[in-house]
ZAMARGU-4260 file (C-alpha; in steps of 0.2 Angstrom, whole numbers, plus 5000, padded with zeros to 4 digits):
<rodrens>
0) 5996/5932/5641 | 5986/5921/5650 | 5983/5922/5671 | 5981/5907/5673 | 5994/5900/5663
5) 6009/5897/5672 | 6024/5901/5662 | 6036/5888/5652 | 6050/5902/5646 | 6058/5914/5655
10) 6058/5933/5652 | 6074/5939/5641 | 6084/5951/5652 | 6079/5968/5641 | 6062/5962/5641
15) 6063/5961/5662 | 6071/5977/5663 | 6057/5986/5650 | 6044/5979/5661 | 6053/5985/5677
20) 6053/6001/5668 | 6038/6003/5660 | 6026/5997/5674 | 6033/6005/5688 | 5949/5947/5738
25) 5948/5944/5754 | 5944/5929/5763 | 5930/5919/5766 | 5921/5923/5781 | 5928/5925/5795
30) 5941/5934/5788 | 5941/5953/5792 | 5947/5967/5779 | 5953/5984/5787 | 5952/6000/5779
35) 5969/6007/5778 | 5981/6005/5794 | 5963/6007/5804 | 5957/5993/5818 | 5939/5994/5814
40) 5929/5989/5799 | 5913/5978/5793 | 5916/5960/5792 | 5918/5955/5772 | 5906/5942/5771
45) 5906/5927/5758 | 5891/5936/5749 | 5902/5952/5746 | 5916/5940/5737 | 5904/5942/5720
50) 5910/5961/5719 | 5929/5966/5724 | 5942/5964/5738 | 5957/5971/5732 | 5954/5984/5718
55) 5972/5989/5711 | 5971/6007/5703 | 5978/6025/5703 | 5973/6040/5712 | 5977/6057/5718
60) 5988/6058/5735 | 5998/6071/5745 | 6005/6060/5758 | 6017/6067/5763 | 6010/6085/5759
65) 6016/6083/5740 | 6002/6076/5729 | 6007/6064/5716 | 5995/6047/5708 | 5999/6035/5718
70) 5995/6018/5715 | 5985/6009/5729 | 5972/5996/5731 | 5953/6000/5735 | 5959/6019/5734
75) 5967/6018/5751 | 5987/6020/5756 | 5993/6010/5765 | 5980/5995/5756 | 5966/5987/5766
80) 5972/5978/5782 | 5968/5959/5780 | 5966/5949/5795 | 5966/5930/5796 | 5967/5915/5805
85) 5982/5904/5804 | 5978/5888/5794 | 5960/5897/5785 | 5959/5892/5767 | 5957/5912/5757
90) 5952/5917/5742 | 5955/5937/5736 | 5948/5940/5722 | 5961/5955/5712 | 5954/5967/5698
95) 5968/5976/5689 | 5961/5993/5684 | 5980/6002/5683 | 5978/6007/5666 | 5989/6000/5652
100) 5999/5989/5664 | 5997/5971/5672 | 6001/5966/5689 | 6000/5956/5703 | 6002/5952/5722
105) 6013/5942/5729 | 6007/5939/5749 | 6025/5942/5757 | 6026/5930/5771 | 6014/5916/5766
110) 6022/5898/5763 | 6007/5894/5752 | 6010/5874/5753 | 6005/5866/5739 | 6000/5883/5730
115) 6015/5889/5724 | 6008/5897/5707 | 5997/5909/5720 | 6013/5917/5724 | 6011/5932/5714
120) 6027/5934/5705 | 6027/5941/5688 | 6031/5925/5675 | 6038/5915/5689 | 6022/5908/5699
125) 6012/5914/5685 | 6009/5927/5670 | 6002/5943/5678 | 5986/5951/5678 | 5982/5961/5663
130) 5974/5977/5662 | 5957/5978/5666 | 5956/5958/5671 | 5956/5948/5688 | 5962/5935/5696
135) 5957/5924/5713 | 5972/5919/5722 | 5969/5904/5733 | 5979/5897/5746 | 5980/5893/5765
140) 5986/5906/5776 | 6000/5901/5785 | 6013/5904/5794 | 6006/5913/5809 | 6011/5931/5813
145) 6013/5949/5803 | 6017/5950/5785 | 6012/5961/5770 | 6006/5960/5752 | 6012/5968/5736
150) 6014/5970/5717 | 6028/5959/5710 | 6028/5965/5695 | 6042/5978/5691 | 6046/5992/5700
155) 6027/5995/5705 | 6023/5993/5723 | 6034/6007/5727 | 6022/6018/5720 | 6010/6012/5737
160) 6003/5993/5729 | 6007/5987/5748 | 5996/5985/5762 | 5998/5971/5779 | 5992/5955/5779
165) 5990/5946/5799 | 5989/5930/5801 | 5983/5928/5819 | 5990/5913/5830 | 5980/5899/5837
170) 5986/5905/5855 | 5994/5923/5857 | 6014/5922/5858 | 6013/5934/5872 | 6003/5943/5885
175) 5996/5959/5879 | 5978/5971/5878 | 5978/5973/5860 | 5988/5976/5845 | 5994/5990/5832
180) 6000/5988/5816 | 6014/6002/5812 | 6018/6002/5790 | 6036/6010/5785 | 6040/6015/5769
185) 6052/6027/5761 | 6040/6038/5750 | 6046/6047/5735 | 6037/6062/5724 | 6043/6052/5708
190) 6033/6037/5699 | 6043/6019/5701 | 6048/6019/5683 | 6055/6035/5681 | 6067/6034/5696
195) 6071/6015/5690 | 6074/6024/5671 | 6085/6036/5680 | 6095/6024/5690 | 6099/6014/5674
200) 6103/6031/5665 | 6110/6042/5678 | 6124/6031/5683 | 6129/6029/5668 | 6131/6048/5662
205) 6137/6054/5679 | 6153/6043/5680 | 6165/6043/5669 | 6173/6028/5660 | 6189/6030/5671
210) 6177/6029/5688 | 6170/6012/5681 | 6172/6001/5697 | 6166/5986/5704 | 6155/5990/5721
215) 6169/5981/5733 | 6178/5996/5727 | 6165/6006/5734 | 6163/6011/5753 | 6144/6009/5760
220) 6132/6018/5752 | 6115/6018/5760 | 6104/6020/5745 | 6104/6020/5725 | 6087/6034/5725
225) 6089/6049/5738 | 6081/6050/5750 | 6068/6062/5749 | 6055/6057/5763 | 6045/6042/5772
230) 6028/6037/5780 | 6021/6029/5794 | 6007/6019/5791 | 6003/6031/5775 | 6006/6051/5782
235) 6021/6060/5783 | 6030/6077/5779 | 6043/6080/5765 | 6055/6090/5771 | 6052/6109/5776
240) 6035/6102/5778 | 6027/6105/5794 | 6008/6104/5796 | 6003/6090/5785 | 5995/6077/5796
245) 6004/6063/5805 | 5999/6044/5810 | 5991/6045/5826 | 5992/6029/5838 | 5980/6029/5853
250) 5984/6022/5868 | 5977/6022/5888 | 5988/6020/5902 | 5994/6003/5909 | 5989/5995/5894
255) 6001/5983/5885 | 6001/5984/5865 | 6007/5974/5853 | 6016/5983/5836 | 6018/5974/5820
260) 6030/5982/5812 | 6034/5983/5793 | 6046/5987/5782 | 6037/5991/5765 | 6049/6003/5759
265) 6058/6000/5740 | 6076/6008/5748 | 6080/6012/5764 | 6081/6000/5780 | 6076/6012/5794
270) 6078/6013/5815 | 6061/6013/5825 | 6059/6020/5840 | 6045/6027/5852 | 6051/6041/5864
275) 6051/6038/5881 | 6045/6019/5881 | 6058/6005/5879 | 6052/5989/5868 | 6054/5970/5870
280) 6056/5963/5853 | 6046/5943/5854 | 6044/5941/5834 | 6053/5943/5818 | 6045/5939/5803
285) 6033/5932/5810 | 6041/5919/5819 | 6040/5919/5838 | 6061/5923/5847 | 6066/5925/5863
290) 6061/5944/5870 | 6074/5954/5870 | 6071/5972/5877 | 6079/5986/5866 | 6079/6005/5864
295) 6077/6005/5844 | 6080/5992/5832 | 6083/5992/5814 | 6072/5984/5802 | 6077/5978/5784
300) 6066/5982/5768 | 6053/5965/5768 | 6056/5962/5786 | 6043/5963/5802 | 6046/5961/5816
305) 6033/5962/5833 | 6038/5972/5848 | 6027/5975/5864 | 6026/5993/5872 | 6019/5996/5891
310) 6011/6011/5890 | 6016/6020/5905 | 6018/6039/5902 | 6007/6050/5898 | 6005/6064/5885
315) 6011/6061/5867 | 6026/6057/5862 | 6035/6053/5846 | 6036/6037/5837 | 6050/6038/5825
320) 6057/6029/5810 | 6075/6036/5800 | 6089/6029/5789 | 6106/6026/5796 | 6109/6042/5790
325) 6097/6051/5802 | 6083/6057/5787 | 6069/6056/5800 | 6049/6051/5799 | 6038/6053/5815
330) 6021/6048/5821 | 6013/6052/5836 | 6010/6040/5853 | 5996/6048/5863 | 5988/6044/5877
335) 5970/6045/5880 | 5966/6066/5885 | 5982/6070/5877 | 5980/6082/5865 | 5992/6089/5850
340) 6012/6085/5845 | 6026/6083/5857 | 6038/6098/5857 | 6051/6096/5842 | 6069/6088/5849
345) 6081/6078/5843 | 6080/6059/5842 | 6089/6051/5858 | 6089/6033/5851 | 6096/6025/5867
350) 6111/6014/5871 | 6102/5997/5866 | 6099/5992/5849 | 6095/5977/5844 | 6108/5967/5837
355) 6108/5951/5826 | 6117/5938/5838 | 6104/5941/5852 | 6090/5936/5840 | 6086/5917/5845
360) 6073/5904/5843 | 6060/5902/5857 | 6058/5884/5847 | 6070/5869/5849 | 6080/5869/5832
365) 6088/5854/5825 | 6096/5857/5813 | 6104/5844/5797 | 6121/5840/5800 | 6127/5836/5782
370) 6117/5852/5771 | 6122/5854/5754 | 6131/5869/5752 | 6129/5885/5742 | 6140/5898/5739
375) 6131/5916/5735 | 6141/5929/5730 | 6135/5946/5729 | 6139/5958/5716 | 6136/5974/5708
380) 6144/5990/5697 | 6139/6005/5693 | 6142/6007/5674 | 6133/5997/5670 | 6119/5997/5682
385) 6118/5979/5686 | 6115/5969/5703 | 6122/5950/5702 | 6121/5935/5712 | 6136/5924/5707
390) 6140/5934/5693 | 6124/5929/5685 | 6110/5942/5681 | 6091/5938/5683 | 6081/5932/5672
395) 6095/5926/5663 | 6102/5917/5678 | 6103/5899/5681 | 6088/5890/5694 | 6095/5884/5707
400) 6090/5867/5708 | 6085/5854/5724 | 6077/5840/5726 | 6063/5840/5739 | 6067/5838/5759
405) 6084/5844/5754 | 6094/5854/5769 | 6103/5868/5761 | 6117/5879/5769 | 6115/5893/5758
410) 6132/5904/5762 | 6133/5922/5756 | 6146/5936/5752 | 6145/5952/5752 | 6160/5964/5745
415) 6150/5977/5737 | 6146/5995/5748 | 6128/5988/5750 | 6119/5980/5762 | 6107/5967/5755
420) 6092/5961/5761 | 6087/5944/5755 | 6070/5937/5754 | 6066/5918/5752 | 6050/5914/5746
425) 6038/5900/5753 | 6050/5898/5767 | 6059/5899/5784 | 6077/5898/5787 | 6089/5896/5803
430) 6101/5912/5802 | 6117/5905/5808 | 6128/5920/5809 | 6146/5924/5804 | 6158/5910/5797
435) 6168/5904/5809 | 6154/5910/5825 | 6139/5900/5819 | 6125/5897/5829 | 6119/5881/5828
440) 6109/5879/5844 | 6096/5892/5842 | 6096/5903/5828 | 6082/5914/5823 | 6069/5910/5811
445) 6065/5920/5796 | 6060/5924/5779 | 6071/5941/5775 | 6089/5944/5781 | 6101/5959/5779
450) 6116/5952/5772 | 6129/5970/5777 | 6140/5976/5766 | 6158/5967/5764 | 6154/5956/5775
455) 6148/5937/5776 | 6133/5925/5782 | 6127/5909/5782 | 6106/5904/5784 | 6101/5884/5785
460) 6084/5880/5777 | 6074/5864/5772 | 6068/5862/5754 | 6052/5854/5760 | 6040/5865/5749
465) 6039/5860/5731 | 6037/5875/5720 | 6047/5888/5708 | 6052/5900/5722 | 6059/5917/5721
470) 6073/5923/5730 | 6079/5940/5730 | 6085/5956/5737 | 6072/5967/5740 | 6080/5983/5736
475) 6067/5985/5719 | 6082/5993/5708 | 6094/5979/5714 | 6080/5967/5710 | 6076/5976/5693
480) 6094/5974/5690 | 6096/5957/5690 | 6101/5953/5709 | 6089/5936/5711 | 6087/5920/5707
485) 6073/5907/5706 | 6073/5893/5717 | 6066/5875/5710 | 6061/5863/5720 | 6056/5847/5713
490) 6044/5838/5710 | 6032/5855/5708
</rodrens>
């Protein structure tokens, strides 16, 4: 197919589930790309652009002290860290040298007015990249703030196609002496399509057809994959593992830093925390809140959120990251002249963790009074494997339609034994809360949002940007399986 075509027919559901199977630039000057989860590299000059920025391919990797191919750009994991200003037009020029596969990148976070076929989904922005061609994505980098970059295509950015994307503000959000990036993912020794092939597979043979059950019959389950371990910003150690080299974050005393956090796992929403040093939470997907000071917070697959630290210690401490489950990763704070790990303990996550009603906008919000309203329900089962949203299985699922400058009141329920996390592409929304407690005076802004399990909640968003938009959970196997819909917004 060609790149530049944008598609006119969607995929057949068993050809979407064949390619989730089977598959598993930078800007023009001033912009800055990072090696890895580094803070220091060569400005990428327009002269450079003639070669490559992101060069999607396979390599050999232990990161976690167990070597598999991983799939990374510019051989690095976590990718290049790209740096821009708010509002700068972008071009990043993507040569797919996989193999046999296409692909693509869809920048997570970006509301690309105007440019909504340089969103990067597979066949709904645009036909992927084939093997061993290239594409430019062009767009203007906004909104402000921390977000990321991946493969939309199957089930491949889990095997490491990620990497952060900053958009720097016009003027800082808060006071601070610098900033630190800190990437999450769950990290698995298995390639993305053969855990995906053994989801559709496995639950199938392991439950017998009297267990066939609808997932509001099931209680919470935290994960379809086990667990098996996790990185911060690229390193970690599988289990029994204990000298494979950590993240490292550098800090002097009586500094202030900011951390960017993200979520670029394909499973598990895991609990941050940095011994000894309390956090004030001031963004969350990139959009500027109130600070609230917490102990740990939970962060969802897809989201960010932004968190200042005051160094005041000293020594090195342990930054940590685990699923709800208490399946652990760790990094290391240290402060300058410190020197080796802290002593192995248990995590003491503190009393305070940040909960969803004390997440509120910093901006006045006015919100429509009248917005259309949309019912979502979320649904699932086990034999077969499928992931719904109103009983409708992507890409055989109906477009939900709107008419540009609509106010949508988008209303979701959750009965099934998952949480969900929902991404909304080329947008912000209000999230209101619970039915019943809605917040209409200062919700938080946001592009991701954990919809729990068996529970409900409602998010209030303006269709001001024209465009065939995805909307999805970002769980890949509940994604592969058909839970998303595409969102049109005429005229596009």
């Amino acid at each position: 197919m060609d790149p530049q075509r944008t598609p006119t027919h969607p995929l057949s559901r068993r050809q979407f589930l064949a390619n989730a199977a089977s598959f598993a630039g930078t800007a023009l000057a001033p912009a800055i790309l990072l090696p890895g989860c580094q803070k220091r590299a060569a400005v990428v000059t327009a002269d450079d652009f003639s070669g490559t920025v992101l060069r999607a391919g396979r390599f050999s990797a232990a990161p976690d002290g167990r070597s598999r191919e991983v799939w990374g750009y510019n051989g690095q994991l976590p990718g290049p860290v790209i740096r821009v200003k708010d509002g700068e037009k972008v071009r990043f020029k993507v040569v797919n040298e996989l193999g046999d596969v296409s692909t693509s990148v869809h920048w997570h976070g970006m509301h690309q007015p105007g440019t909504w076929t340089m969103d990067g989904v597979e066949d709904v922005s645009r036909s992927p990249i084939p093997p061993g061609s290239s594409f430019i994505y062009e767009f203007t980098a906004t909104p402000p703030g921390t977000h990321w970059y991946h493969s939309h295509v199957g089930v491949q950015y889990g095997n490491g196609l990620f990497g952060p994307l900053i958009v720097e503000e016009p003027t800082p959000i808060a006071t601070y002496d610098r900033d630190e990036i800190v990437f999450l993912t769950d990290w698995f020794l298995e390639a993305g399509d053969v855990l995906l092939a053994r989801v559709l597979k496995g639950m199938e043979m392991k439950m017998p057809m009297k267990d066939k059950m609808d997932m509001k019959e099931m209680k919470r389950d935290l994960g379809d994959v086990p667990f098996q371990s996790a990185l911060i910003n690229g390193k970690g150690r599988a289990p029994g593992d204990t000298t494979s080299p950590l993240a490292v974050l550098e800090v002097k005393k009586g500094e202030t830093v900011r951390l960017r956090l993200i979520n670029g796992s394909s499973t598990y929403q895991l609990r941050f925390r940095v011994d000894n040093h309390p956090l004030t939470v001031i963004a969350t997907d990139g959009a500027p809140m109130e600070p609230v000071a917490v102990d740990n917070l939970v962060i969802n697959v897809g989201e960010r959120f932004d968190v200042l630290l005051k160094a005041d210690q000293d020594g090195a401490h342990w930054v940590r990251a685990a699923t709800l489950d208490g399946k652990e990763a760790r990094a290391v704070l240290r402060y300058a002249g410190a020197t080796g790990e802290p002593e192995s303990a248990p995590a003491h996550w503190g009393e305070h963790a940040l909960k969803p009603d004390e997440m509120k906008s910093r901006a006045p919000v006015v919100l429509a009074e009248r917005p259309k309203e949309i019912s979502l329900l979320l649904g699932g089962s086990m034999m077969p494997y499928r992931w719904s949203v109103n009983e409708q299985f992507f890409p055989k699922a109906d477009p939900i339609a709107l008419e540009k400058d609509e106010s949508i009141r988008f209303h979701f329920r959750n009965p099934t034994g998952m949480d969900h996390p929902f991404h909304l592409h080329g947008h912000y929304f209000h999230v209101l809360g619970k039915p019943g407690a809605l917040n209409l005076k200062d919700p938080v802004q946001k592009d991701t949002v954990n919809v729990p399990a068996k529970e409900e909640l409602v998010i209030q968003w303006k269709a001001n940007n024209p465009g065939r938009w995805f909307f999805h959970c970002h769980i890949e196997w509940h994604l592969a399986a058909g839970m998303a819909r595409v969102v049109e917004i005429k005229p596009y």
